[in-house]
py3Dmol code that shows the C-alpha trace and the ligand (Angstrom):
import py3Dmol

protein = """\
ATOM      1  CA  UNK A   1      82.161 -29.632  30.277  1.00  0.00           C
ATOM      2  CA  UNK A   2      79.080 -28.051  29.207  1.00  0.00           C
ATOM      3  CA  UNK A   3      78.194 -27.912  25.687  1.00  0.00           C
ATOM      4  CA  UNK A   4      78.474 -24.718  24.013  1.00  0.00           C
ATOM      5  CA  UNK A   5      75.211 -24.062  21.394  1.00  0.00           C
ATOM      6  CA  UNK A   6      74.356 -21.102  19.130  1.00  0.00           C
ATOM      7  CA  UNK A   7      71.585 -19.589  17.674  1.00  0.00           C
ATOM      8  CA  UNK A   8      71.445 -17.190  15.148  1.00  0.00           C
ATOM      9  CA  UNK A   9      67.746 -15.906  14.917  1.00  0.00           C
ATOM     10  CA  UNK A  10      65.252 -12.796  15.705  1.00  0.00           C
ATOM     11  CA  UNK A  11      64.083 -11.472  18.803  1.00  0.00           C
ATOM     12  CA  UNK A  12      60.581 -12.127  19.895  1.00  0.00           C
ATOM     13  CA  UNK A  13      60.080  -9.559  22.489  1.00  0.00           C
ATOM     14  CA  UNK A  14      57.385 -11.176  24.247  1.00  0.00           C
ATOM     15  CA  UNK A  15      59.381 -14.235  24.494  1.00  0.00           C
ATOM     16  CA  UNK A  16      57.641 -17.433  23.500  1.00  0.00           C
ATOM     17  CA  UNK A  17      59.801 -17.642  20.264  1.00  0.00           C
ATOM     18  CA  UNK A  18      62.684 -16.762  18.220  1.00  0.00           C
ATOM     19  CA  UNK A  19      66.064 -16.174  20.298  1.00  0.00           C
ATOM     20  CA  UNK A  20      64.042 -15.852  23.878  1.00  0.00           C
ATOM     21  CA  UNK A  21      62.393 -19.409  23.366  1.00  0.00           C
ATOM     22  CA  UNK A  22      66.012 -20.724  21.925  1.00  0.00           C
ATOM     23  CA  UNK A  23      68.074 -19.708  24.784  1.00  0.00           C
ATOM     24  CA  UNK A  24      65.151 -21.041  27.713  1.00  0.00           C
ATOM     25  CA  UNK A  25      65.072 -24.148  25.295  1.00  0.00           C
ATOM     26  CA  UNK A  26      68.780 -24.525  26.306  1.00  0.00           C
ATOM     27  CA  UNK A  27      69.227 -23.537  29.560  1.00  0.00           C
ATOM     28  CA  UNK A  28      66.086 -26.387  30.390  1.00  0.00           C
ATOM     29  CA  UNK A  29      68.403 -29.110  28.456  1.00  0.00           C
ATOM     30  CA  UNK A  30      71.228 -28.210  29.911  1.00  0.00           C
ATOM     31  CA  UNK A  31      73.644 -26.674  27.697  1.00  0.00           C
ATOM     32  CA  UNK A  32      75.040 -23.238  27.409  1.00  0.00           C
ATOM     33  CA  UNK A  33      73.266 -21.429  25.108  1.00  0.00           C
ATOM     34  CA  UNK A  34      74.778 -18.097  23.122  1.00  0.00           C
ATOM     35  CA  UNK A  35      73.004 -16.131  20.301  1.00  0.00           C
ATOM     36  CA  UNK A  36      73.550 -14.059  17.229  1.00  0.00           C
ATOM     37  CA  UNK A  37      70.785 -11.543  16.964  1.00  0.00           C
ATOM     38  CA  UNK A  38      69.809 -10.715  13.190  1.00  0.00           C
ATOM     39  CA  UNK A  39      66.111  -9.032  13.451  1.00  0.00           C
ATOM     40  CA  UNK A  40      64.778  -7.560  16.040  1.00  0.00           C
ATOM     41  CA  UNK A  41      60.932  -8.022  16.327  1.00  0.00           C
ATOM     42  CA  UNK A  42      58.301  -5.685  18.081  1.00  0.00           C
ATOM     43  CA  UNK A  43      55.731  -8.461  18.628  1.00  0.00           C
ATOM     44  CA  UNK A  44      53.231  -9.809  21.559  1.00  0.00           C
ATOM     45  CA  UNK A  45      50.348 -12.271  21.718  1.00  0.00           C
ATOM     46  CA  UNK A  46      48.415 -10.477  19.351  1.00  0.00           C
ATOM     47  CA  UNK A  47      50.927 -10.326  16.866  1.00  0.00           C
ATOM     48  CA  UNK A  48      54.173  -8.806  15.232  1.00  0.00           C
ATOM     49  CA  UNK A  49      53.931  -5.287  15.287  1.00  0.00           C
ATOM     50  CA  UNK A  50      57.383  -4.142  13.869  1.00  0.00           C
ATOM     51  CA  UNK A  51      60.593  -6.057  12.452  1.00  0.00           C
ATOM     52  CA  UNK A  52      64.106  -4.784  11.577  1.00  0.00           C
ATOM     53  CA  UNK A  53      66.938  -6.341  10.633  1.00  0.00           C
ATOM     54  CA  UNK A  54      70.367  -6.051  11.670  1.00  0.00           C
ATOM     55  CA  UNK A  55      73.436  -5.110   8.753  1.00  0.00           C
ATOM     56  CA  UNK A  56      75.689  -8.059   7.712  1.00  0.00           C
ATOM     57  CA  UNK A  57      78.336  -7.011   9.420  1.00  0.00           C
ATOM     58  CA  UNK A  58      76.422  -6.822  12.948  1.00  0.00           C
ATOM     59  CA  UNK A  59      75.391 -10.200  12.198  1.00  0.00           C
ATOM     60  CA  UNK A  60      79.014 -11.724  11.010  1.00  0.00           C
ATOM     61  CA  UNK A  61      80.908  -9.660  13.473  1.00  0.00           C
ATOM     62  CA  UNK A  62      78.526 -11.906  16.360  1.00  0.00           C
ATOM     63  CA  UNK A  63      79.359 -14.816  14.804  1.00  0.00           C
ATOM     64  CA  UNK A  64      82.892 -14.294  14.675  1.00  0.00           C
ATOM     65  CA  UNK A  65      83.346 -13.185  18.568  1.00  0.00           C
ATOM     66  CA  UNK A  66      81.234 -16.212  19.891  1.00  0.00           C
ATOM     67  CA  UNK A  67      83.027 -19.152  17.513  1.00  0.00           C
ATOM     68  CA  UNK A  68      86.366 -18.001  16.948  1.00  0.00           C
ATOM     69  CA  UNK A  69      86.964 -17.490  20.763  1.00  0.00           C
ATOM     70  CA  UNK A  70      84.282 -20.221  22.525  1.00  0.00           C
ATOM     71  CA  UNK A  71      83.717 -22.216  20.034  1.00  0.00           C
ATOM     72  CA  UNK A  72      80.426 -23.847  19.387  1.00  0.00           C
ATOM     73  CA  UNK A  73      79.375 -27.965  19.460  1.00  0.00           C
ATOM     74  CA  UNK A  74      76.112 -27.113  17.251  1.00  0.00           C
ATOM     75  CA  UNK A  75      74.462 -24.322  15.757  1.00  0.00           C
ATOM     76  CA  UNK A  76      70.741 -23.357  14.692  1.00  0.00           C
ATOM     77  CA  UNK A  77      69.586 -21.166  12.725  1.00  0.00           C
ATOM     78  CA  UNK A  78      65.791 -19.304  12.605  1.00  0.00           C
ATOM     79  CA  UNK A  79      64.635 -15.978  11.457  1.00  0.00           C
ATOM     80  CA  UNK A  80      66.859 -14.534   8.920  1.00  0.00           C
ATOM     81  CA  UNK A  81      65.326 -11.730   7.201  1.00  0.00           C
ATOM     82  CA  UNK A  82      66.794 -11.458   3.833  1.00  0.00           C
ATOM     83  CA  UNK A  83      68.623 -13.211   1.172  1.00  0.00           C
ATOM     84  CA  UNK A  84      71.495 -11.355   2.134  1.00  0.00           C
ATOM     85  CA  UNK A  85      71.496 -12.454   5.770  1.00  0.00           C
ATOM     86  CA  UNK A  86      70.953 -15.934   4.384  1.00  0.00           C
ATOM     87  CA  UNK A  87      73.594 -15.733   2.526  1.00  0.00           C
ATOM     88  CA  UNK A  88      75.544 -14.840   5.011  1.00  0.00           C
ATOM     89  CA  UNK A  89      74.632 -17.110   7.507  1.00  0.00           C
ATOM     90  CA  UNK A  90      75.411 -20.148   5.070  1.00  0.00           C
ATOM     91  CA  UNK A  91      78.646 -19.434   4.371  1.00  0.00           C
ATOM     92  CA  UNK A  92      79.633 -18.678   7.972  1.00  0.00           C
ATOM     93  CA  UNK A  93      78.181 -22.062   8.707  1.00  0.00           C
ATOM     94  CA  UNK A  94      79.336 -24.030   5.700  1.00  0.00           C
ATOM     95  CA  UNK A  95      82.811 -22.367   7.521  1.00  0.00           C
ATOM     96  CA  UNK A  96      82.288 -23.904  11.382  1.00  0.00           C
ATOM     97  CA  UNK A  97      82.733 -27.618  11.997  1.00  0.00           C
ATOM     98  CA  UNK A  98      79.670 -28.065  14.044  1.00  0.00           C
ATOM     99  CA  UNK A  99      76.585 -29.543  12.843  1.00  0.00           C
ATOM    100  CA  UNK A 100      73.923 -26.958  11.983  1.00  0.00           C
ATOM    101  CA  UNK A 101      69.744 -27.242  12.654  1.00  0.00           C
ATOM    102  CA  UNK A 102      68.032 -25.044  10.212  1.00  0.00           C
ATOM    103  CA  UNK A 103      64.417 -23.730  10.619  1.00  0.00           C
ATOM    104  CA  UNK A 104      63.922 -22.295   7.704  1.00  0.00           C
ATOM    105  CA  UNK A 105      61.496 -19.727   9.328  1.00  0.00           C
ATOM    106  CA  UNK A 106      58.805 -18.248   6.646  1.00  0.00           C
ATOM    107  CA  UNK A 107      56.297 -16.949   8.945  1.00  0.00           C
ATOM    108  CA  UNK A 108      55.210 -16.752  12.644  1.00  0.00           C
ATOM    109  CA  UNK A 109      51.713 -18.073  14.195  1.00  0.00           C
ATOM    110  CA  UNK A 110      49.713 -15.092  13.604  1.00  0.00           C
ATOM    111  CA  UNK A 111      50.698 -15.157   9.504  1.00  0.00           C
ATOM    112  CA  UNK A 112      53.314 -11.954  10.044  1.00  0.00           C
ATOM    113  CA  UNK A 113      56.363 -12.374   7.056  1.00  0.00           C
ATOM    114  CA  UNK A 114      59.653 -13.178   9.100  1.00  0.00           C
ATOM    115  CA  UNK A 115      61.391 -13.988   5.609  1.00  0.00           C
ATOM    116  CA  UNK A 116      60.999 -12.130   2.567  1.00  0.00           C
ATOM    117  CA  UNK A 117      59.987 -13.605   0.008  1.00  0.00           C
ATOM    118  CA  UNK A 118      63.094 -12.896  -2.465  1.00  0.00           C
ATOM    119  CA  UNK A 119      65.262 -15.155  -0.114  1.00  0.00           C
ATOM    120  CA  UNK A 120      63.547 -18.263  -0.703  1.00  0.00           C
ATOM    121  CA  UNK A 121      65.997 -19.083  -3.256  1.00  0.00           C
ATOM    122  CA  UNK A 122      68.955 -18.463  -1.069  1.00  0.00           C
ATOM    123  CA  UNK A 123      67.064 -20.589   1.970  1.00  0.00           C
ATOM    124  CA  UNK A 124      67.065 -23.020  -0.970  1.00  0.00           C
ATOM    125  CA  UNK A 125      70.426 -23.192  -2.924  1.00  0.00           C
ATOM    126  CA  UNK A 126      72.256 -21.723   0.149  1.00  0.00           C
ATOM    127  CA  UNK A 127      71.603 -23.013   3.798  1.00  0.00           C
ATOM    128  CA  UNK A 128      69.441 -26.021   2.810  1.00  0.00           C
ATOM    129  CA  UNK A 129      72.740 -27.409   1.585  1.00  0.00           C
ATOM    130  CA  UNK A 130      74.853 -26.741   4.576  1.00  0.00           C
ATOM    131  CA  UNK A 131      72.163 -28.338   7.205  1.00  0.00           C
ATOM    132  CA  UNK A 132      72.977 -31.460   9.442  1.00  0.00           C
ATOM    133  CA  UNK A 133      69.115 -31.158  10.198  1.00  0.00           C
ATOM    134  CA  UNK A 134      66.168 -29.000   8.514  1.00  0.00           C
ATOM    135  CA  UNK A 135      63.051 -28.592  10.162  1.00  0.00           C
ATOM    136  CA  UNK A 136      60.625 -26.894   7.427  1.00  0.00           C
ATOM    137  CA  UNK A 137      56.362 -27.252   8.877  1.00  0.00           C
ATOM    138  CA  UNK A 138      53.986 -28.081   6.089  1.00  0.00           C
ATOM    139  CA  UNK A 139      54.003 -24.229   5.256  1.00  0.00           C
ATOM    140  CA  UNK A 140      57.372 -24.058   4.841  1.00  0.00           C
ATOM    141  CA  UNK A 141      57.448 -27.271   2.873  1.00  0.00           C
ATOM    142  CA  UNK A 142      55.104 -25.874   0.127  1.00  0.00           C
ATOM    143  CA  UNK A 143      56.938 -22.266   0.299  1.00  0.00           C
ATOM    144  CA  UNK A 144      60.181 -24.032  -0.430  1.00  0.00           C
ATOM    145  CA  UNK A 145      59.056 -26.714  -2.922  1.00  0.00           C
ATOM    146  CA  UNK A 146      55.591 -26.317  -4.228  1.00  0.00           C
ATOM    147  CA  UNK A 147      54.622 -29.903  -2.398  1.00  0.00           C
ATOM    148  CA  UNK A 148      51.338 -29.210  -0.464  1.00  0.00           C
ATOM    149  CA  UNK A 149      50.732 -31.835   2.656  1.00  0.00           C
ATOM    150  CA  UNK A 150      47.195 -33.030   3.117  1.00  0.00           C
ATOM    151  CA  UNK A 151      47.587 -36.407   4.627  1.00  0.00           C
ATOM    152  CA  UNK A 152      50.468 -38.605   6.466  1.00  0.00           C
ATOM    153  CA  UNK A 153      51.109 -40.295   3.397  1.00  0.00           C
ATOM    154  CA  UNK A 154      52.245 -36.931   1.637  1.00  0.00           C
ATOM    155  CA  UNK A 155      54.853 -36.646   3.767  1.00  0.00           C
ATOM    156  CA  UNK A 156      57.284 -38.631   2.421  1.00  0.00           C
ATOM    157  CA  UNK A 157      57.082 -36.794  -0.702  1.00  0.00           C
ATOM    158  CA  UNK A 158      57.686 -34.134   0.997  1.00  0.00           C
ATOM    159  CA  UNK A 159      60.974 -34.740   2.507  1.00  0.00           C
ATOM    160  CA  UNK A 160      61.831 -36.363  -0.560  1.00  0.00           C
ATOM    161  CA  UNK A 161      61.488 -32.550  -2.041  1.00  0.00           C
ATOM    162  CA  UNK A 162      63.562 -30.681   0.891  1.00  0.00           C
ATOM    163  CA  UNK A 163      66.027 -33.616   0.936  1.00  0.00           C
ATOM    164  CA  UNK A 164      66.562 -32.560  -2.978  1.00  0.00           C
ATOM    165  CA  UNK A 165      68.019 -29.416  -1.645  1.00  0.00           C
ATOM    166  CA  UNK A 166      71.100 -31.340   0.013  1.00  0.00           C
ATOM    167  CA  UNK A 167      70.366 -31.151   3.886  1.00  0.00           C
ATOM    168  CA  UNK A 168      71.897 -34.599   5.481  1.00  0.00           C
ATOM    169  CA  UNK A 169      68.704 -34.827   7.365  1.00  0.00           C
ATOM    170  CA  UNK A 170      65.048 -33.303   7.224  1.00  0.00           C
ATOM    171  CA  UNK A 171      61.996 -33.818  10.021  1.00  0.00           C
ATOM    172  CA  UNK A 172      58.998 -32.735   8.047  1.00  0.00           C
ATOM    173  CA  UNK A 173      56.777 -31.079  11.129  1.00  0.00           C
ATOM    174  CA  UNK A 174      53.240 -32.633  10.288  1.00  0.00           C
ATOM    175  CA  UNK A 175      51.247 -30.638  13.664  1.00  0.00           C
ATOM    176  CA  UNK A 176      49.208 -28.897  11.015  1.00  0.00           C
ATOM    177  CA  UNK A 177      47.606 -31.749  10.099  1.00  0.00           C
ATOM    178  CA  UNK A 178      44.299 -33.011  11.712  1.00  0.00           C
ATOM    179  CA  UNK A 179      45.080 -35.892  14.368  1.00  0.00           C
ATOM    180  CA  UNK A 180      48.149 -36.831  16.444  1.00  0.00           C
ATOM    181  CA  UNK A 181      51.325 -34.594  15.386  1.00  0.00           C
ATOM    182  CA  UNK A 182      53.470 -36.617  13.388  1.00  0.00           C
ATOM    183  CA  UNK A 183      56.346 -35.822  12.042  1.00  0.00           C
ATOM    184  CA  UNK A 184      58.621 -37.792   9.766  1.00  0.00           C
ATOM    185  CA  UNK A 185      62.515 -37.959   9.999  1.00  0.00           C
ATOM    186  CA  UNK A 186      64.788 -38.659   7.264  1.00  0.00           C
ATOM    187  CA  UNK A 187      67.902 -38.874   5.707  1.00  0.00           C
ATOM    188  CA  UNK A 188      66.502 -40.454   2.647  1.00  0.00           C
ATOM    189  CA  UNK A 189      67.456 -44.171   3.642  1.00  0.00           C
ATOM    190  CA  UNK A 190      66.298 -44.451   7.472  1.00  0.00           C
ATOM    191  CA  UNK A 191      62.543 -42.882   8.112  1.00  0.00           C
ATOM    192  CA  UNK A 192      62.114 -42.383  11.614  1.00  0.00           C
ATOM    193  CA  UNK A 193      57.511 -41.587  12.321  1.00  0.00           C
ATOM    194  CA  UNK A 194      57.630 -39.429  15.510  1.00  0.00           C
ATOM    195  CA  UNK A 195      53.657 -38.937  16.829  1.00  0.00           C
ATOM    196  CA  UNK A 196      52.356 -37.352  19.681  1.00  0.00           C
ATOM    197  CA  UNK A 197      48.836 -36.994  20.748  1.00  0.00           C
ATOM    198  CA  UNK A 198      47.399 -33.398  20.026  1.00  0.00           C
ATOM    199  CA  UNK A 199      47.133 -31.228  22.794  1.00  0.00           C
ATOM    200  CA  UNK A 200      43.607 -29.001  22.988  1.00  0.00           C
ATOM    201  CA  UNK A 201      45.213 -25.728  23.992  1.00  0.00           C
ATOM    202  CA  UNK A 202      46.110 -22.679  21.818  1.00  0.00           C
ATOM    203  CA  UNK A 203      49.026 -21.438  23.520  1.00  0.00           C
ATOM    204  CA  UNK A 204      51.304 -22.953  20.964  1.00  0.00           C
ATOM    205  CA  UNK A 205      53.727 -19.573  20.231  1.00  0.00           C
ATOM    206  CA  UNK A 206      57.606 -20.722  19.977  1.00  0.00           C
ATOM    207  CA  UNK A 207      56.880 -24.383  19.190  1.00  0.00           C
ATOM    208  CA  UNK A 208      58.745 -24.436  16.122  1.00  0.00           C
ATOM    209  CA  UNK A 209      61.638 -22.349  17.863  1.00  0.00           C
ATOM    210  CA  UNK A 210      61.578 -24.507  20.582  1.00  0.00           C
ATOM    211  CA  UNK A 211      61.776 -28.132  18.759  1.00  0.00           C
ATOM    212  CA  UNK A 212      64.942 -26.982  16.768  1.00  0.00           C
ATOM    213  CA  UNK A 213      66.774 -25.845  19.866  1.00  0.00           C
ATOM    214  CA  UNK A 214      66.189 -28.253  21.660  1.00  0.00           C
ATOM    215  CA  UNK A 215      67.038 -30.845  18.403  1.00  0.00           C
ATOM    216  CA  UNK A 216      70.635 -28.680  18.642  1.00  0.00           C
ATOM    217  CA  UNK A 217      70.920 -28.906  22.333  1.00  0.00           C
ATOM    218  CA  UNK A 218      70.771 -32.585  21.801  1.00  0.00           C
ATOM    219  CA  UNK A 219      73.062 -32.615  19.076  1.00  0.00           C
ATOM    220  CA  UNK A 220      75.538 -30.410  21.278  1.00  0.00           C
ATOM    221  CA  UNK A 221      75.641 -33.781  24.094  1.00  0.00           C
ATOM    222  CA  UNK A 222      76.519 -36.048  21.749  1.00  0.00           C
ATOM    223  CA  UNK A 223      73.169 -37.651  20.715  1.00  0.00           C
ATOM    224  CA  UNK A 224      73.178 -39.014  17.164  1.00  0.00           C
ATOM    225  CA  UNK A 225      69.952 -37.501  14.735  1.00  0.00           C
ATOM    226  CA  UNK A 226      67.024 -39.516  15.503  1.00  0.00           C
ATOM    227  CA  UNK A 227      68.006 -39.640  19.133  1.00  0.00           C
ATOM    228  CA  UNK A 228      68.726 -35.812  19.152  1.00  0.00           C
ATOM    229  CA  UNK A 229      64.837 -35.519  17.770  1.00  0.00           C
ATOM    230  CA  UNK A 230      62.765 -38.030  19.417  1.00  0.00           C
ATOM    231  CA  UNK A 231      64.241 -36.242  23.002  1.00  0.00           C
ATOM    232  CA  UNK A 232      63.514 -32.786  21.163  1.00  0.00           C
ATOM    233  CA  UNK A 233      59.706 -33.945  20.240  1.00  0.00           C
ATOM    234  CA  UNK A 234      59.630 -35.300  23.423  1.00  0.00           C
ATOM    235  CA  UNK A 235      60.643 -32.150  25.493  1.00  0.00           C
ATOM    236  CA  UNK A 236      58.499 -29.709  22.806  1.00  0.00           C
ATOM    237  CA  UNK A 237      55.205 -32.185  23.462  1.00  0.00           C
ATOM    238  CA  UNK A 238      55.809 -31.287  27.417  1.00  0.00           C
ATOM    239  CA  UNK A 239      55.921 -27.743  26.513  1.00  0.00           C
ATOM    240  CA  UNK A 240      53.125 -27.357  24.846  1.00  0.00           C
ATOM    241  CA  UNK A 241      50.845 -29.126  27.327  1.00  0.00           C
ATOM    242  CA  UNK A 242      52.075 -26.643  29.520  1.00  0.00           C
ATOM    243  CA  UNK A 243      51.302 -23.269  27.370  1.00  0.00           C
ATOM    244  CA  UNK A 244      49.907 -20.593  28.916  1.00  0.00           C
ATOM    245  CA  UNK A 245      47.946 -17.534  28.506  1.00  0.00           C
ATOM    246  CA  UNK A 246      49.638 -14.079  27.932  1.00  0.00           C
ATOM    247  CA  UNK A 247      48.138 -10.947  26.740  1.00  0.00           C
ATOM    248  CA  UNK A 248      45.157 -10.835  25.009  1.00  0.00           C
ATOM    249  CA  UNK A 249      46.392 -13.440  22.019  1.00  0.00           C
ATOM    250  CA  UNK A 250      48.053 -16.792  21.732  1.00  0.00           C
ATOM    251  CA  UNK A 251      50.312 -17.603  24.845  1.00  0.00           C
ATOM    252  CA  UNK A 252      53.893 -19.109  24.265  1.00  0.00           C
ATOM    253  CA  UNK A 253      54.642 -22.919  25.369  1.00  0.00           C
ATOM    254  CA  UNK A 254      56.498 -23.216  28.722  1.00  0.00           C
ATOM    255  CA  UNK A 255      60.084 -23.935  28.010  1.00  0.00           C
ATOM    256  CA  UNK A 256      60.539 -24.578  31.715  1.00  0.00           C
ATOM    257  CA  UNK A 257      57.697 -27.531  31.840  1.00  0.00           C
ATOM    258  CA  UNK A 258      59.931 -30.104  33.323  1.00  0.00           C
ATOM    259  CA  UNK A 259      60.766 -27.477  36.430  1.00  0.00           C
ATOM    260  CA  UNK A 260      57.636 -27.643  37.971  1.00  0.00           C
ATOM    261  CA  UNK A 261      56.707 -29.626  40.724  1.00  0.00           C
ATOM    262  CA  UNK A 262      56.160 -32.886  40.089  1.00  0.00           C
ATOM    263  CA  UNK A 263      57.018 -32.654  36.571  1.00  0.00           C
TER     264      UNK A 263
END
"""
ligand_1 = """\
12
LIG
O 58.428 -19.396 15.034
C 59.125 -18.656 14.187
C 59.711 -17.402 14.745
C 61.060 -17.207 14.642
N 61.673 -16.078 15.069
C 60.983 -15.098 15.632
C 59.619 -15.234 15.793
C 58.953 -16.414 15.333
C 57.519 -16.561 15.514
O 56.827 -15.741 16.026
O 58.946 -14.254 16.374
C 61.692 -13.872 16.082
"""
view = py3Dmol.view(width=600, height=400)
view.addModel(protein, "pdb")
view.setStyle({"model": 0}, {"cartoon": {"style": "trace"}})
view.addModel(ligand_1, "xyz")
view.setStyle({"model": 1}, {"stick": {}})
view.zoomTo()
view.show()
């Protein structure tokens, strides 16, 4: 049987990220991947252009049709707007028995607002609780608890910080440090130091979208957390050696790395 995985994120039109870059992700691990749209983005390599959100009840009614009837092994969530599509979200989640990735999405590469800025409580007191795994990067980290990242060592206060929030799990994304990208994994007992050397190429869009789906995807088979994530980093890394250029701007990474010849 194939697993069955949902995300419930934006649309990236040009389709390096968001629900484009979550479905590829899933498709190249193998699982069968099913979405609930809640923004819709106008956006290319340059940048997002437009964003607009979807009502509640577009985004619940999704939900509804794809668990109730399919069912789901694992869920992620990414761009979600608004407090009340947070809100939402959560409680539909905190509803499903099927662990949940959160990427609690602030902003894309090119600095454009995918979250507004009166939902960071919800993101906090809300779906923070209700995730298996969060995947915050350093911006993210300071948005959500004040703690700014300048060096390895920080990181560990930083998780400490999201992991106050109540996810089982959090994998602090260090690749905006200088150096390797590390990234730290924890529950708060285990830590689990995940590097990778740093690739010199730009084309980085979707990275973020990309490591959560393919955390979920891995979830989905059966893989317990730091197995689910070290496969996930592993499959990202891949991906972004293989970006490529597209448009005039930052190119997305290629999801379908591992299907080229000799790959
Ligand atoms: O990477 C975060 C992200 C999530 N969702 C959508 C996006 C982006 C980044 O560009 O466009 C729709």
């Amino acid at each position: 049987m194939i697993p069955n995985v949902l995300t419930v994120a934006g649309s990236d039109s040009g389709g390096g990220a968001g629900i484009q870059a979550d479905l590829k992700t899933m498709l190249a691990l193998g699982v069968h991947g099913m979405s609930v749209l809640t923004a819709v983005t106008a956006q290319n390599s340059l940048g997002v252009q437009g964003a607009w959100e979807l009502p509640v009840e577009a985004v619940r009614a999704q939900y509804r049709s794809v668990v109730d009837d399919i069912g789901v092994q694992a869920v992620k969530t990414g761009m979600l707007a608004s407090a009340e599509l947070v809100e939402t979200v959560a409680e539909l989640i905190a509803g499903t028995d099927a662990p949940a990735v959160v990427d609690p999405v602030g902003v894309s590469k090119h600095g454009d607002s995918l979250l507004a800025a009166s939902a960071l409580d919800s993101v906090r007191t809300k779906l923070l609780p209700v995730a298996t795994v969060a995947t915050p990067n350093l911006d993210e980290v300071a948005q959500l608890t004040g703690v700014r990242v300048e060096s390895e060592e920080q990181l560990r206060r930083a998780a400490a910080a999201v992991l106050g929030y109540g996810p089982r799990w959090v994998l602090i994304k260090g690749g905006h440090l200088p150096g390797d990208a590390v990234d730290l994994l924890t529950d708060g007992s285990e830590e689990h130091w995940l590097r990778a050397p740093r690739h010199d190429n730009r084309h980085t869009h979707g990275t973020g979208c990309t490591l959560a789906s393919a955390i979920v995807s891995q979830l989905a088979k059966g893989d317990s957390v730091p197995e689910a994530v070290a496969a996930a980093k592993s499959y990202v890394t891949g991906a972004i050696a293989a970006g490529f250029a597209l448009g005039g701007g930052i190119g997305p990474v290629d999801h379908g790395w591992r299907f080229r010849a000799g790959s």
